[in-house]
N, C-alpha and C positions, 0 to 999 in steps of 0.2 A: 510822607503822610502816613499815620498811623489808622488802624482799622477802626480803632475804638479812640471818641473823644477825649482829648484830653482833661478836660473837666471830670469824668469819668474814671480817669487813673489817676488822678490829683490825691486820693485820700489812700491809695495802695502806696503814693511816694513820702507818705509823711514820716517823720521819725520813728525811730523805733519806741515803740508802747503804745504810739498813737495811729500805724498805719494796718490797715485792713486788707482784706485780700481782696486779690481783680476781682474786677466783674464777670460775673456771669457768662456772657458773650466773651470772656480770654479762652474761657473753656470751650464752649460750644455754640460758637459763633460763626456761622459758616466764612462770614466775610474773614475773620481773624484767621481762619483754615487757610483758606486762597492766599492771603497776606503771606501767612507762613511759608506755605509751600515754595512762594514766589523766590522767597528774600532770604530763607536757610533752606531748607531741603531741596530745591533745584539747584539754585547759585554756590550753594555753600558745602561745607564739610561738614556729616553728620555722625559723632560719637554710635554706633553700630551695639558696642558691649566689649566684653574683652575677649582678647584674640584665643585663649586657651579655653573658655568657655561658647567661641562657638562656633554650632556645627551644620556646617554647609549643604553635608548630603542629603538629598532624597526632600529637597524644597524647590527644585524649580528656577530657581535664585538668577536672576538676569545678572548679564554683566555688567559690575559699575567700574568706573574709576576708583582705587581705594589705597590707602597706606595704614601702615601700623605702628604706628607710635609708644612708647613706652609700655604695650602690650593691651592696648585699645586698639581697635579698628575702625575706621576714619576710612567714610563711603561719601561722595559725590555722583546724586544723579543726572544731572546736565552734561556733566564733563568741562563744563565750563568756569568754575572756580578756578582759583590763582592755586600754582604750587601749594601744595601740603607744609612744605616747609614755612612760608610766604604767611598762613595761615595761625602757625602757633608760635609765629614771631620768632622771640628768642627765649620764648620757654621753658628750653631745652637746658637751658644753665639756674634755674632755680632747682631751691632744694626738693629733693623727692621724699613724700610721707612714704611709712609703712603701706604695705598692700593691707587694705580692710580685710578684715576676719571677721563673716557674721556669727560662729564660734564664740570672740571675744565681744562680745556687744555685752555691756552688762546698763540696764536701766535704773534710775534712780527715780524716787518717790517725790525727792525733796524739789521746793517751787521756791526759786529765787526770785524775786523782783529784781527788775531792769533799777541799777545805780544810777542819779542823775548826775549830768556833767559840766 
């Protein structure tokens, strides 16, 4: 069961050109907090940042269960999630992008409309 009615996320699942964003309550909805916490950040495995950016020292930082994957850090606060591996399946044999450069980000002006299909 989800926190927020489904009726209520029916029009965030529409097509694309036609769907809208959550509601209100996806953002700050205590019950959608609780939901989360439950179902990813206890049970689950949570993307941390990457491993070369960052820094441990002088935070206090409890200790989790964690692994580091193609230079992500990947934390479990329960300890009860299934193997790391278990988790990103078979992942591991798709293609890998370039690492993002915010350096190379360049923006464009131009507004294409959505093709129909």
């Amino acid at each position: 069961m989800t926190p927020i009615a489904c009726e209520l996320l029916a029009p965030s699942l529409a097509s694309f050109g036609r769907s809208v964003t959550l509601p209100a309550e996806a953002y700050a909805g205590w019950s959608v907090f609780r939901w989360e916490q439950e179902h990813f950040f206890d049970e689950g495995w949570v993307c941390m940042g990457r491993a070369d950016g960052l820094d441990k020292t002088g935070h206090n930082l409890a200790a989790l269960r964690v692994a580091e994957w193609h230079g992500w850090v990947f934390a479990n606060a329960s300890g009860d999630a299934p193997p790391f591996e278990e988790h990103v399946g078979n992942l591991d044999g798709t293609p890998k992008r370039p690492r993002f450069s915010p350096g190379a980000l360049v923006l464009s002006r131009e507004v294409r409309k959505p093709t129909q299909t």
